[in-house]
TIVEXNU-871563 format. One record per residue (C-alpha): residue number from 1; residue in three letters; x, y, z. Coordinates in pm, 1 decimal. Example, Ala and Ser with C-alpha at 12.3 -4.5 7.8 and 13.67 -1.06 7.14 Angstrom:
2
1 | ALA | 1230.0 | -450.0 | 780.0
2 | SER | 1367.0 | -106.0 | 714.0
//
This chain:
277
1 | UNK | 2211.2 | 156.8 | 2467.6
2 | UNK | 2516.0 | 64.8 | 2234.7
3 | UNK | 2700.6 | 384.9 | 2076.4
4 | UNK | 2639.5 | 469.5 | 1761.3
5 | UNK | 2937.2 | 435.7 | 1516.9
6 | UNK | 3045.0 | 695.4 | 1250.5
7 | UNK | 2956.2 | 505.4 | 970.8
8 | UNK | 2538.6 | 426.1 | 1155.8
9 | UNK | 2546.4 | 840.5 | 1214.5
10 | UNK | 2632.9 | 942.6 | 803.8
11 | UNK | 2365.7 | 666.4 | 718.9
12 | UNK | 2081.5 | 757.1 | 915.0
13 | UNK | 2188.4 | 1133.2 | 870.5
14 | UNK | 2168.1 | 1056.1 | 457.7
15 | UNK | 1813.1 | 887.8 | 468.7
16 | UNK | 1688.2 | 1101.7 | 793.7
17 | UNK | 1745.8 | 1461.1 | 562.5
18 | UNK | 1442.6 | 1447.1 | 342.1
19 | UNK | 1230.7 | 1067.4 | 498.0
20 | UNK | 943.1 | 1331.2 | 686.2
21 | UNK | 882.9 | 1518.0 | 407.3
22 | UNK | 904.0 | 1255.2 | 103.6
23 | UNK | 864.7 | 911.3 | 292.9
24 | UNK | 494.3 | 867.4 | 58.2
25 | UNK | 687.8 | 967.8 | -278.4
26 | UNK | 752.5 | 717.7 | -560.7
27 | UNK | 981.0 | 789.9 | -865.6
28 | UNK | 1084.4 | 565.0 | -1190.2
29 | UNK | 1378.6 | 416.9 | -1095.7
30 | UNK | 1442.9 | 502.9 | -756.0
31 | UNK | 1376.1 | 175.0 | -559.7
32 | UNK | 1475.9 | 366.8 | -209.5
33 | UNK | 1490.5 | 718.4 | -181.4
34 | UNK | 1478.6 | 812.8 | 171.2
35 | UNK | 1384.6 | 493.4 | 328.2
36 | UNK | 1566.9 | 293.5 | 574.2
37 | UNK | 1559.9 | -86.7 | 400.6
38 | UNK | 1584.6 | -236.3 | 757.4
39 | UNK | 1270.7 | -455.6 | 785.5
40 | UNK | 1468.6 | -761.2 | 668.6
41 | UNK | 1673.3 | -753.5 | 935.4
42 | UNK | 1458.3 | -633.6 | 1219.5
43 | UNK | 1171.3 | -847.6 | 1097.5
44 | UNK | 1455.8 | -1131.1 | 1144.5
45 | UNK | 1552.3 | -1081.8 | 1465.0
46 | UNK | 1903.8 | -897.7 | 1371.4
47 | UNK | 1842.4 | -565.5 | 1506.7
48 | UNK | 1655.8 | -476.4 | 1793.1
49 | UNK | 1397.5 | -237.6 | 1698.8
50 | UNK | 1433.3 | -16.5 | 2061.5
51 | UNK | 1791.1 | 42.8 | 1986.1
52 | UNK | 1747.4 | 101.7 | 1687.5
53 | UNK | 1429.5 | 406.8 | 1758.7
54 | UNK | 1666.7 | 560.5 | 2026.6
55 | UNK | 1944.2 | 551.7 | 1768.8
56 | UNK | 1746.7 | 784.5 | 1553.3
57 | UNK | 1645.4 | 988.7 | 1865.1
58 | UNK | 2019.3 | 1025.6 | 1924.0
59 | UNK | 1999.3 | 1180.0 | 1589.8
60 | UNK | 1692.4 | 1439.1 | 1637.9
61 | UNK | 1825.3 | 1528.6 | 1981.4
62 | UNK | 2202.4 | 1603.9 | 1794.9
63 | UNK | 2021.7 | 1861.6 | 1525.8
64 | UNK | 2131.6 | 1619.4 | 1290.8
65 | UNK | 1782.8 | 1476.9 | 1178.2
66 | UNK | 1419.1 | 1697.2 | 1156.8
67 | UNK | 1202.4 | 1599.9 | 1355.2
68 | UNK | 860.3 | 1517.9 | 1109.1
69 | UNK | 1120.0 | 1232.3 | 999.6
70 | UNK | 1261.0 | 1085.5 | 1368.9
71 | UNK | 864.0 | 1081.2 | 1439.0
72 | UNK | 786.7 | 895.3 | 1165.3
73 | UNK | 1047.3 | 638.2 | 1164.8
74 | UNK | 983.3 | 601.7 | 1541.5
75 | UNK | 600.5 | 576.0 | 1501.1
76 | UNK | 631.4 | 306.6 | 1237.1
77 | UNK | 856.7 | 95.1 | 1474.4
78 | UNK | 680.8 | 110.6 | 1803.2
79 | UNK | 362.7 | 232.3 | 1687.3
80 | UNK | 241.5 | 28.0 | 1357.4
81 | UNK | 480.0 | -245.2 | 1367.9
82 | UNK | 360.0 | -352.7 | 1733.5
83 | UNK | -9.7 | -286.1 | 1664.9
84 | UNK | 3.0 | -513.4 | 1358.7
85 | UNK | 174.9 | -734.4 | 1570.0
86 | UNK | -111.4 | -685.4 | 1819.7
87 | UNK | -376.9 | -784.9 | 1580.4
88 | UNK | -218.7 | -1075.0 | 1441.0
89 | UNK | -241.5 | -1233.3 | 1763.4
90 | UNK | -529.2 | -1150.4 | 1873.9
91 | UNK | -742.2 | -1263.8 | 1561.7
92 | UNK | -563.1 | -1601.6 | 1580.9
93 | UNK | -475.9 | -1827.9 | 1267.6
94 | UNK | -821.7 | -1801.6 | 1079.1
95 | UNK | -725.0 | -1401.9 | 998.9
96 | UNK | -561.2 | -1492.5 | 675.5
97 | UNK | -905.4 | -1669.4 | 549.6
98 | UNK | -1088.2 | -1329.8 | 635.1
99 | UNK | -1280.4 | -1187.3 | 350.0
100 | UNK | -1529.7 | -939.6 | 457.1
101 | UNK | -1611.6 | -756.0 | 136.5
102 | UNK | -1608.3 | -1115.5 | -20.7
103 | UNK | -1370.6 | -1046.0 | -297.5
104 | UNK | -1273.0 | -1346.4 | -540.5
105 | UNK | -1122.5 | -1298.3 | -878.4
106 | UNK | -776.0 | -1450.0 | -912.6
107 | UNK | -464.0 | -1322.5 | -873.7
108 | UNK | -391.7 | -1166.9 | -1231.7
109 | UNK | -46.9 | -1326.5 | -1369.7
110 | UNK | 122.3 | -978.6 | -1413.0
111 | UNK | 145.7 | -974.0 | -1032.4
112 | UNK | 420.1 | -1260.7 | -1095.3
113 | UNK | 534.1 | -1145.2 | -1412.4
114 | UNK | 564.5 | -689.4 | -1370.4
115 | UNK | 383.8 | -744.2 | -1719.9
116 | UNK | 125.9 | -504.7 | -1756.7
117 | UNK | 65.5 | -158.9 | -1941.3
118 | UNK | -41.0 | 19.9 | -1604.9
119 | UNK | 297.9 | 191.7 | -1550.0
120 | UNK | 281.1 | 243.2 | -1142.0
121 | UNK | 199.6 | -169.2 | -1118.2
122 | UNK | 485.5 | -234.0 | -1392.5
123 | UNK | 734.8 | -22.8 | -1171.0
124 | UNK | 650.4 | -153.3 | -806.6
125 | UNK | 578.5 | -491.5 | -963.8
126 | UNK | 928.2 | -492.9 | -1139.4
127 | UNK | 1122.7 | -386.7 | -850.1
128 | UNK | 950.8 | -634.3 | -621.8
129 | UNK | 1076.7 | -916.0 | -828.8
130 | UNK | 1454.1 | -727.9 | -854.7
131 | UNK | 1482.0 | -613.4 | -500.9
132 | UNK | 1230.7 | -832.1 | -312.7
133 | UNK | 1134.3 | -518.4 | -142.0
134 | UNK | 895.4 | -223.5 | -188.6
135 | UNK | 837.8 | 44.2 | 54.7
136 | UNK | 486.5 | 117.1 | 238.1
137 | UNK | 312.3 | 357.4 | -44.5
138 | UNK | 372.1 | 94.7 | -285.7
139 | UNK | 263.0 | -199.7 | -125.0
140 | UNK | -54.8 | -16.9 | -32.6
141 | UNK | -172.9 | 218.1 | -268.9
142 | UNK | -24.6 | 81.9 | -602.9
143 | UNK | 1.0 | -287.7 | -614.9
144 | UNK | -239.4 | -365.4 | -271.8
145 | UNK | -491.5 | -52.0 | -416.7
146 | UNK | -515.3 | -266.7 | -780.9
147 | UNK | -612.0 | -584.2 | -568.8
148 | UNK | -893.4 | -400.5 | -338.2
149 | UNK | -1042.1 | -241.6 | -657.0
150 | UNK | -1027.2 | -550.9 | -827.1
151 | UNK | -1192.0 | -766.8 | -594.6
152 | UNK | -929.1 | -1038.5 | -603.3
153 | UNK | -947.2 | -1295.6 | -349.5
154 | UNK | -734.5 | -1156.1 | 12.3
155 | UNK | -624.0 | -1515.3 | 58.9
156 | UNK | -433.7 | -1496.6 | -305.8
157 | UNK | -306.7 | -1126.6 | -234.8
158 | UNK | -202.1 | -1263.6 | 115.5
159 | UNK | 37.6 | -1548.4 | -16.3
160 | UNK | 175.1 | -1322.4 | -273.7
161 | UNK | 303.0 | -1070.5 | -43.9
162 | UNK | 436.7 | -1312.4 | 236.5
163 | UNK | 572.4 | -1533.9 | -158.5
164 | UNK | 790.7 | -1187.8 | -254.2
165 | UNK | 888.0 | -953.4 | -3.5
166 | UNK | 1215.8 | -1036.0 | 181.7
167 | UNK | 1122.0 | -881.0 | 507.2
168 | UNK | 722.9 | -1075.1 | 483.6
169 | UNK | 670.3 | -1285.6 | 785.8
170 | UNK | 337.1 | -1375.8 | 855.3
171 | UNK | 279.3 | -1163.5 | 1169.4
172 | UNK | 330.4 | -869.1 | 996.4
173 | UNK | 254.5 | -929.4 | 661.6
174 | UNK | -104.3 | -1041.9 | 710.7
175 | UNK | -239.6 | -767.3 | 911.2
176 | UNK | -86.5 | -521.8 | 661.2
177 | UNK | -231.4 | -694.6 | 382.7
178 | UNK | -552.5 | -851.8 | 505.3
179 | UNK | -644.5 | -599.1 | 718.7
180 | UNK | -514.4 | -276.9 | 568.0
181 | UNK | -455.2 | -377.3 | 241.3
182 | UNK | -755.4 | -561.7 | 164.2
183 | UNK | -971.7 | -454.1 | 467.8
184 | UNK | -1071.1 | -824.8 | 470.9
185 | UNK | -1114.0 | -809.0 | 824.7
186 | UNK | -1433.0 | -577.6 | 803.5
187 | UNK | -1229.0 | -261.3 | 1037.3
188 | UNK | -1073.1 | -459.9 | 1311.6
189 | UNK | -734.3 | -304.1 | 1175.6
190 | UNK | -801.7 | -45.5 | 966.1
191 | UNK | -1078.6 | 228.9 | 1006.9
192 | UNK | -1136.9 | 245.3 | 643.6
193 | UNK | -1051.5 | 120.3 | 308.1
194 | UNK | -711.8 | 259.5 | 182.9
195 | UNK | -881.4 | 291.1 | -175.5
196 | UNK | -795.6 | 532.8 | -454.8
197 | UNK | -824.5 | 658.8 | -803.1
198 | UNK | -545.6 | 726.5 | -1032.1
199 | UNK | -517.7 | 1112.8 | -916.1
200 | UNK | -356.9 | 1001.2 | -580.0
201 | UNK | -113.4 | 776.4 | -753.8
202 | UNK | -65.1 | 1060.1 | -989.5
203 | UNK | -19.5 | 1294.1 | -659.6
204 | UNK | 245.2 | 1061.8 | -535.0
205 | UNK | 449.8 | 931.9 | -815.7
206 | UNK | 584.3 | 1047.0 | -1175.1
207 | UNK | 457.2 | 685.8 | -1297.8
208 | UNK | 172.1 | 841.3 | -1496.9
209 | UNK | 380.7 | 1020.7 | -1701.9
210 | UNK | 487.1 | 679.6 | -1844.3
211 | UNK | 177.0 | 491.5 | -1856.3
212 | UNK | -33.2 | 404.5 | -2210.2
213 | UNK | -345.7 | 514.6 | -1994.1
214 | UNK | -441.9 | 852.5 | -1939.1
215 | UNK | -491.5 | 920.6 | -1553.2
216 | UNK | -725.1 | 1223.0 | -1661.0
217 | UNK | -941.9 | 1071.8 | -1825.3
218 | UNK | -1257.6 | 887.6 | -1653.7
219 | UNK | -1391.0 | 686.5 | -1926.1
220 | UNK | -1280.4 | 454.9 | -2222.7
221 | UNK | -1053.5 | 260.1 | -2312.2
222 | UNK | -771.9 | 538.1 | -2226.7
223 | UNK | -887.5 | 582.4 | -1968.2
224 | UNK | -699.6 | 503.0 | -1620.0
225 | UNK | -834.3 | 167.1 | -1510.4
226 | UNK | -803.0 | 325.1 | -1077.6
227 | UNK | -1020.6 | 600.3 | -1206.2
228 | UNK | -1303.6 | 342.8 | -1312.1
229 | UNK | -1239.4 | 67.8 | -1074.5
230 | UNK | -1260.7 | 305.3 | -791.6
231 | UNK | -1594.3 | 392.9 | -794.7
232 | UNK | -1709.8 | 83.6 | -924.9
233 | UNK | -1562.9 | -47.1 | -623.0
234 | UNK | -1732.5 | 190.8 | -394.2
235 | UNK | -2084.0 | 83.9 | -599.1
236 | UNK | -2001.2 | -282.4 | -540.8
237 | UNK | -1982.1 | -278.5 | -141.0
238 | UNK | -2216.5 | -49.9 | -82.2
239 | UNK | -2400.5 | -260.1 | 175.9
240 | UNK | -2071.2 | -308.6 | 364.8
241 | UNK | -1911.3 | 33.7 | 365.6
242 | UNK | -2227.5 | 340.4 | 297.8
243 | UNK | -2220.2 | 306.6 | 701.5
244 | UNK | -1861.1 | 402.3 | 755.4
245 | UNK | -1820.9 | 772.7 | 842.8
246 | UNK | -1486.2 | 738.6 | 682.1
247 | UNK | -1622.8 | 654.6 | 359.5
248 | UNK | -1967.4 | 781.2 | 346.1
249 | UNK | -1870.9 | 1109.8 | 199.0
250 | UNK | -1775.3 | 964.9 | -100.7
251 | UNK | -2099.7 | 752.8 | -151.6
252 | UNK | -2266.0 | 1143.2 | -133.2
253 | UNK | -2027.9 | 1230.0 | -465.2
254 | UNK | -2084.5 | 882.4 | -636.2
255 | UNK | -2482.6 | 961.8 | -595.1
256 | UNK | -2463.4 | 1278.9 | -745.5
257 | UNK | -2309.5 | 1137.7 | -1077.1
258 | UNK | -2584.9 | 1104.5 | -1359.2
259 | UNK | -2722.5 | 808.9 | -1398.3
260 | UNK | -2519.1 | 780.1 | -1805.3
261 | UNK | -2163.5 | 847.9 | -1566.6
262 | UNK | -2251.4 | 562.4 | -1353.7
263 | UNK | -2364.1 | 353.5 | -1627.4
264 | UNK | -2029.2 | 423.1 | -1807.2
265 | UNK | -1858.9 | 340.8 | -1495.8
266 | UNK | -1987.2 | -28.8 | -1486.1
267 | UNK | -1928.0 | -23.7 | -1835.4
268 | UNK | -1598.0 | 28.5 | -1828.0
269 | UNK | -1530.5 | -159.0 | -1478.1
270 | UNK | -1671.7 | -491.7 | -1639.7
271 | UNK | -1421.2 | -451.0 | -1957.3
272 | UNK | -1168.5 | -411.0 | -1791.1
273 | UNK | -1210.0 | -703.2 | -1544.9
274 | UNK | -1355.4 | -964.0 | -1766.7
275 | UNK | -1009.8 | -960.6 | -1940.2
276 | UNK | -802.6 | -944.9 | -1624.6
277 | UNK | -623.1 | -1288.9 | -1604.7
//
């Protein structure tokens, strides 16, 4: 193993401080926070991804980094990184057709453009096309969320991510999107859909605070189009995912609604799509 130098130490010290406890959090105008930005280069072949998890060991095992970070950092490296690399070989060069939920609306044009008056797609949008980069919570449960909800076509949300991210090669772009993202792969990735309403968003973020949509509201046009979308989504695949024991509790709340919330949540669900473009 190479030797760390000074200047490797005071980074990963800087982003190692606060990564285990805020590596999910997502603020207006901070791009980074405590994340790394090395995918680029590992996902090029410029660092080597052992060194580079023992280097960050080096830092736990000096008291110089907590430990809920180092495991974290670690985990994504040789844990999720090599399992997505796992899958994309195993499910061979067909995976990026997969469509198990059979979504199929286009690609809205505000992916391309950061135009839209949802504030958390405007921000992680925006800073895609600025910084070709966006960290995990982002891709997934913001802009990759939107698409699941949506129904728009895996194949389209597959080409867009591998189109804008600097660190996107295919092995590890399309299990992340088609398979976690999108869970176009039915579970062979992914034991669940990572889908969401606005409150998680609002959990995670201070983007609500700047949106023209309300995220505590359920219904209207104010309303927050995640809150809507999400259990209109649930409604929508309910012959693919009642059977999940992942999901199934949530099919138990979206039964109890009355029958006028439900109807409302169609309504509102078909508004807001039929205009998406």
């Amino acid at each position: 193993m190479s030797r760390p130098n000074r200047r490797s130490r005071i980074s990963c010290a800087k982003r190692c401080r606060d990564l285990g406890d805020y590596q999910d959090a997502m603020l207006v105008g901070e791009p980074f926070l405590y994340h790394a930005v090395i995918s680029m280069y590992l996902n090029a072949g410029l660092l080597d991804p052992l060194d580079i998890c023992r280097r960050a060991e080096a830092e736990y095992r000096a008291g110089r980094a907590p430990l809920n970070c180092v495991e974290g950092f670690i985990r994504q490296i040789l844990g999720w990184r090599e399992y997505a690399r796992g899958i994309y070989w195993l499910r061979g060069p067909d995976y990026v057709r997969e469509n198990a939920l059979g979504a199929t609306r286009d690609l809205p044009w505000f992916y391309w453009s950061g135009e839209t008056e949802l504030a958390c797609l405007s921000a992680a949008i925006g800073q895609t096309k600025r910084e070709a980069y966006a960290h995990h919570i982002q891709r997934l449960m913001v802009i990759g969320n939107f698409a699941l909800l949506a129904g728009i076509d895996p194949h389209q949300v597959h080409e867009w991510y591998l189109a804008v991210y600097a660190d996107a090669y295919e092995w590890v772009e399309a299990p992340n999107t088609i398979g976690m993202s999108q869970f176009a792969d039915g579970g062979a990735l992914a034991s669940k859909p990572y889908a969401a309403s606005g409150a998680y968003i609002d959990r995670m973020s201070d983007y609500c605070g700047h949106c023209a949509y309300d995220v505590k509201q359920k219904n209207g046009p104010k309303a927050c189009p995640f809150n809507y979308l999400y259990w209109d989504f649930l409604a929508r695949n309910r012959t693919a995912l009642a059977t999940n024991p992942r999901v199934t509790p949530m099919y138990r709340t979206l039964d109890r609604l009355s029958d006028d919330r439900r109807k409302e949540i169609a309504r509102d669900a078909a508004l807001f799509l039929a205009q998406l473009k």
